[in-house]
C-alpha positions as YAML, in Angstrom:
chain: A
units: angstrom
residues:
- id: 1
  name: UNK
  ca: [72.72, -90.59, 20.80]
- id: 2
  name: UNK
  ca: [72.61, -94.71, 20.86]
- id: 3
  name: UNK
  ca: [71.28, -96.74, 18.41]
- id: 4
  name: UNK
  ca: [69.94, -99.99, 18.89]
- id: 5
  name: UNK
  ca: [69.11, -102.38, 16.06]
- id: 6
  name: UNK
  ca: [65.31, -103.60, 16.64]
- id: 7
  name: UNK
  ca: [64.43, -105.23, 12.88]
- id: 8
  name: UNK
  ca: [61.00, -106.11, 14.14]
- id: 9
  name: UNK
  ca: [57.97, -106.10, 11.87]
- id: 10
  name: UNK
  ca: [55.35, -102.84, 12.55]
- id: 11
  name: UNK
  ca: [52.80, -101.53, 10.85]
- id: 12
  name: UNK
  ca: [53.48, -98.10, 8.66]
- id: 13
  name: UNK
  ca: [50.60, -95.60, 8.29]
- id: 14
  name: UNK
  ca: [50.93, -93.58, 4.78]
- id: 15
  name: UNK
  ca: [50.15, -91.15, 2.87]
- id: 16
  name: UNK
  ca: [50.81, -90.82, -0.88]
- id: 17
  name: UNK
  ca: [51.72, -87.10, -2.15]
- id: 18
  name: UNK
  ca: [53.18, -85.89, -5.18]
- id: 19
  name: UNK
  ca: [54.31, -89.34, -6.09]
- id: 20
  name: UNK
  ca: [55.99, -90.13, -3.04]
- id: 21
  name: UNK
  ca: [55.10, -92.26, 0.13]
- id: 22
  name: UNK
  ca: [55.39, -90.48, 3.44]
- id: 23
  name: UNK
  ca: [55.14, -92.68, 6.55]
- id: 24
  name: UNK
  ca: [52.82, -90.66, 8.81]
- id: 25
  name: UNK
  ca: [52.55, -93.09, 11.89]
- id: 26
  name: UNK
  ca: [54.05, -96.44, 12.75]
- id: 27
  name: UNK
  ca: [52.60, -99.16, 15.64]
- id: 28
  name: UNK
  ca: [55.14, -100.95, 17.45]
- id: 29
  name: UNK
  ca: [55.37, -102.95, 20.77]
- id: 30
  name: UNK
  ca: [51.06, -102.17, 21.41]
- id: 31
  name: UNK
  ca: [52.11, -97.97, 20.82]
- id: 32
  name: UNK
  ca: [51.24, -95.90, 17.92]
- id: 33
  name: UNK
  ca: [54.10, -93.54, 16.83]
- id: 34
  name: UNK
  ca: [53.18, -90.48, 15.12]
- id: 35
  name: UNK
  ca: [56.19, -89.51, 12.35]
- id: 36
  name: UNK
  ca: [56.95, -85.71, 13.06]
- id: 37
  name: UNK
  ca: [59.94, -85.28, 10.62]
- id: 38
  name: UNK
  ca: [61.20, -87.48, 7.74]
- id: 39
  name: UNK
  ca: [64.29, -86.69, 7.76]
- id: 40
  name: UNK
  ca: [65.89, -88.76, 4.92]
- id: 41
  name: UNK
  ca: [64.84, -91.78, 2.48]
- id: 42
  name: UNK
  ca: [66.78, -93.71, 0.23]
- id: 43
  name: UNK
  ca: [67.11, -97.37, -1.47]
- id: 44
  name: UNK
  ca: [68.78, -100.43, -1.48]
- id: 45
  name: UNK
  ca: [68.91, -104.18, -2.36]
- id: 46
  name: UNK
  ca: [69.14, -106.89, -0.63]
- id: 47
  name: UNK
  ca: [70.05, -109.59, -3.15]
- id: 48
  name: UNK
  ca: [67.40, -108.71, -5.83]
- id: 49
  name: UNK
  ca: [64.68, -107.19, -3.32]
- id: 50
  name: UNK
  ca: [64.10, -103.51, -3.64]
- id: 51
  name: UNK
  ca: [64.32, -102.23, -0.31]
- id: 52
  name: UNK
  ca: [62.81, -98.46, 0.53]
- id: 53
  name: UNK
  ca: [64.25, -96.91, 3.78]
- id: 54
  name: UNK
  ca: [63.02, -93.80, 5.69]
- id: 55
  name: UNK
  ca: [64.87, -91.88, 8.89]
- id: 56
  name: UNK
  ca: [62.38, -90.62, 10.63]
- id: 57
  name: UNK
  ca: [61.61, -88.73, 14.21]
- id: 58
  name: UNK
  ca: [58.88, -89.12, 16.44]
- id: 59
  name: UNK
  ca: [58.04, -87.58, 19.81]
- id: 60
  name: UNK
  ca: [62.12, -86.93, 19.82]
- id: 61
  name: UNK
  ca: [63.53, -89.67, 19.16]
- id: 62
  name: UNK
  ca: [64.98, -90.97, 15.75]
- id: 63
  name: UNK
  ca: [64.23, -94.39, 13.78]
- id: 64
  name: UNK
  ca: [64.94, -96.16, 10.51]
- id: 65
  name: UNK
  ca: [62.23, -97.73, 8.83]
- id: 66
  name: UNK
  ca: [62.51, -100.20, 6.00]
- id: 67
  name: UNK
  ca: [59.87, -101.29, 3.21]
- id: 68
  name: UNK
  ca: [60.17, -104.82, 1.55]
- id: 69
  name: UNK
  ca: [59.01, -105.17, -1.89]
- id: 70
  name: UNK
  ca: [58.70, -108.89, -2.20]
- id: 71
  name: UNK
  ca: [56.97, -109.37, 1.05]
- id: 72
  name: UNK
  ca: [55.43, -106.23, 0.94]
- id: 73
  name: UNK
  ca: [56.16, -105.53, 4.07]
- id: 74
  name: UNK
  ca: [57.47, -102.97, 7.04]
- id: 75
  name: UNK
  ca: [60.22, -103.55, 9.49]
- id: 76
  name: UNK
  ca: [61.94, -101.04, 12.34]
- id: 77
  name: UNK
  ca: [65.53, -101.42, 11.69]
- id: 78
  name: UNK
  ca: [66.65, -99.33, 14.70]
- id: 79
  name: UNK
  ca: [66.02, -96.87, 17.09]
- id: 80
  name: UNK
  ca: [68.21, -93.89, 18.03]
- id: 81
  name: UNK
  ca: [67.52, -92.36, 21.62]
...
């Protein structure tokens, strides 16, 4: 499997349950992805910005998506095909 580093801005689709977010969907390049698996999520900082990250797959191929607090905000950090 290769990754690629994208960190390009898309747009997230979620849903809130049980007091977690779960990205359902994400649009990138003009497509709509639809999430079939998250597969992991976890959190970081970048200086003093809470970042949110979630390794997803969709339509079989895996992604890492990133959440910025500040700029409340979405980016695709990379793509694994």
């Amino acid at each position: 499997m290769g990754q690629t580093r994208i960190h390009e801005d898309v747009d997230v689709y979620v849903v809130f349950a049980k007091g977690t977010v779960v990205p359902r969907a994400f649009r990138w390049a003009g497509r709509t992805y639809t999430v079939d698996t998250v597969n992991q999520r976890w959190s970081g900082h970048n200086g003093h910005v809470r970042l949110y990250y979630f390794a997803v797959t969709a339509g079989g191929n895996a992604y890492k998506l990133c959440f910025n607090t500040q700029d409340v905000h979405w980016m695709l950090e990379e793509v694994y095909v």
